[in-house]
C-alpha positions in Angstrom: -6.0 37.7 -12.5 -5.3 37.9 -8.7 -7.5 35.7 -6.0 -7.8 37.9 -2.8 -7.7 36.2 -0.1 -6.6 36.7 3.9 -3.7 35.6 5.7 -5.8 33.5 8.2 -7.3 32.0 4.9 -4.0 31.4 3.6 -2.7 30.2 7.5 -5.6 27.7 7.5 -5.0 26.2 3.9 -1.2 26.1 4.1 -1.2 24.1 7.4 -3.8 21.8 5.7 -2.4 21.2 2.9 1.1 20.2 5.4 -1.3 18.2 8.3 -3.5 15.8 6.0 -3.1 15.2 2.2 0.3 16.0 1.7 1.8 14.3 4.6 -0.4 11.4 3.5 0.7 11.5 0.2 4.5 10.9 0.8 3.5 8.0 3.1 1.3 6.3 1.0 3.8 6.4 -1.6 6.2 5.1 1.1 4.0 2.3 1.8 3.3 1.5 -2.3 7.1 1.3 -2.1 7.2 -1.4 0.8 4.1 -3.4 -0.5 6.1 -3.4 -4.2 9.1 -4.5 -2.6 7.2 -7.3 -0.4 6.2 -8.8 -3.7 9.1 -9.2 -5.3 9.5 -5.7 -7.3 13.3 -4.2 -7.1 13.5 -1.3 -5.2 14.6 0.7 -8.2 11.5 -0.6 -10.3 9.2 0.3 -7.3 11.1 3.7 -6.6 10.9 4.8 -10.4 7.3 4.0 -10.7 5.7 5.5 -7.7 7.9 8.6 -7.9 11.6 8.9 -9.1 10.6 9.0 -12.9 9.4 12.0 -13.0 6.1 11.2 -14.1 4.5 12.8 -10.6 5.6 15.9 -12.0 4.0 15.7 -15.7 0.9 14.4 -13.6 1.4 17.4 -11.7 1.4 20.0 -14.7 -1.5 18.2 -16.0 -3.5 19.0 -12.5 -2.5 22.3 -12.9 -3.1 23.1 -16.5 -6.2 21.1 -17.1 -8.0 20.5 -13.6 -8.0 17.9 -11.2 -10.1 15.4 -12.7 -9.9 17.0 -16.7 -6.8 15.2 -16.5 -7.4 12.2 -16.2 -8.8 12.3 -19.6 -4.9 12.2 -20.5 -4.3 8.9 -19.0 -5.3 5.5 -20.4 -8.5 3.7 -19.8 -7.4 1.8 -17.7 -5.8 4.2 -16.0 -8.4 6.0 -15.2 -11.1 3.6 -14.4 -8.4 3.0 -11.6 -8.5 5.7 -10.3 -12.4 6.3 -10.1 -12.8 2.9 -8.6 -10.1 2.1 -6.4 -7.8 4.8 -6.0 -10.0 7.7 -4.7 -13.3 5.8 -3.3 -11.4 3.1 -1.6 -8.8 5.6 0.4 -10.4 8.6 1.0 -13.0 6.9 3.7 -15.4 8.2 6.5 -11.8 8.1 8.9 -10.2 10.5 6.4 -12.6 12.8 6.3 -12.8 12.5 10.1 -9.3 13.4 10.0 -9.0 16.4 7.9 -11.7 17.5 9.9 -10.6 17.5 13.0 -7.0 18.9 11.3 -8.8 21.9 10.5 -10.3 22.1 13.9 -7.1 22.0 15.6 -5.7 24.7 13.5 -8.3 26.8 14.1 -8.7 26.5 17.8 -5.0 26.8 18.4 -3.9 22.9 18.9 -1.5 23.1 16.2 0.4 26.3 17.6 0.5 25.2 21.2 1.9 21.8 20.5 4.3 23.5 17.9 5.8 25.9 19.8 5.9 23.4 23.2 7.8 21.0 20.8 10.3 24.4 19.5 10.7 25.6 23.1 12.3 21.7 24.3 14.2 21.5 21.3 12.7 19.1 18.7 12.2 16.1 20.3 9.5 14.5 18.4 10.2 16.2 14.9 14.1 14.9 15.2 13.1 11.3 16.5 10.5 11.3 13.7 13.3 12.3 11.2 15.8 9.7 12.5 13.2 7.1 11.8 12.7 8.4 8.6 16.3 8.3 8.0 16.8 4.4 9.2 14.1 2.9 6.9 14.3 0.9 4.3 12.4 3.3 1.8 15.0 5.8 2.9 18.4 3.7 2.3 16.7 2.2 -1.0 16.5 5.7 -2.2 19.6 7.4 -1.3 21.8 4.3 -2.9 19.5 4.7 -6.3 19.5 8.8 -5.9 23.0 8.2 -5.4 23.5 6.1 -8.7 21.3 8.4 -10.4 24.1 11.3 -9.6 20.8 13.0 -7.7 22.8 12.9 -4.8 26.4 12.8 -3.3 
């Protein structure tokens, strides 16, 4: 089976997909991590449940062969009643949806590509200061030392 589709469709889903949920995603894990670790978890626990396991990925293959919600129906009870009460209704308020709104707004009307290509044409400064910060936090250091003890990295 093929979906047709168009490559401003493809444009305006893409750059979605990178400007709201799954930016969001790796900072809320991020977060999880620091709020873990501010009560008393060990990094390694906190970095192995939220995402160095592996079990992101079987969740993952579940999503894809079963359906967003279908599987669910995989997890425990308890599980699941946590995510339809806190996990999704909870985090995904009226400022979210604001948000993703106004993401695909600025994608459409050109926002996106002007302050893109301003931030190519004088040579990265934001993206590189945003990496650098990445690169000096805690969540970062954390996870190189057990990536590192994990042989996932040299």
């Amino acid at each position: 089976m093929a979906v047709e589709s168009s490559f401003e469709e493809e444009t305006i889903t893409d750059l979605f997909s990178e400007h709201t949920w799954a930016g969001a995603f790796l900072f809320l894990l991020a977060e999880g991590y620091n709020v873990l670790i501010e009560n008393g978890v060990s990094p390694e626990a906190a970095m192995l449940e939220l995402w160095a396991s592996g079990e992101l990925i079987a969740i993952t293959k579940a999503i894809v062969e079963k359906g967003l919600f279908a599987q669910l129906k995989g997890h425990s009870t308890t599980s699941q009643y946590g995510h339809l009460t806190w996990g999704g209704p909870r985090y995904v308020t009226d400022e979210v949806k604001r948000l993703m709104r106004d993401a695909i707004k600025q994608i459409k009307d050109g926002t996106f590509a002007r302050e893109w290509a301003l931030e190519r044409m004088l040579g990265y400064p934001v993206f590189n200061r945003l990496w650098d910060e990445i690169m000096r936090s805690r969540v970062w250091q954390d996870e190189d030392r057990l990536y590192k003890a994990l042989g996932r990295r040299k």
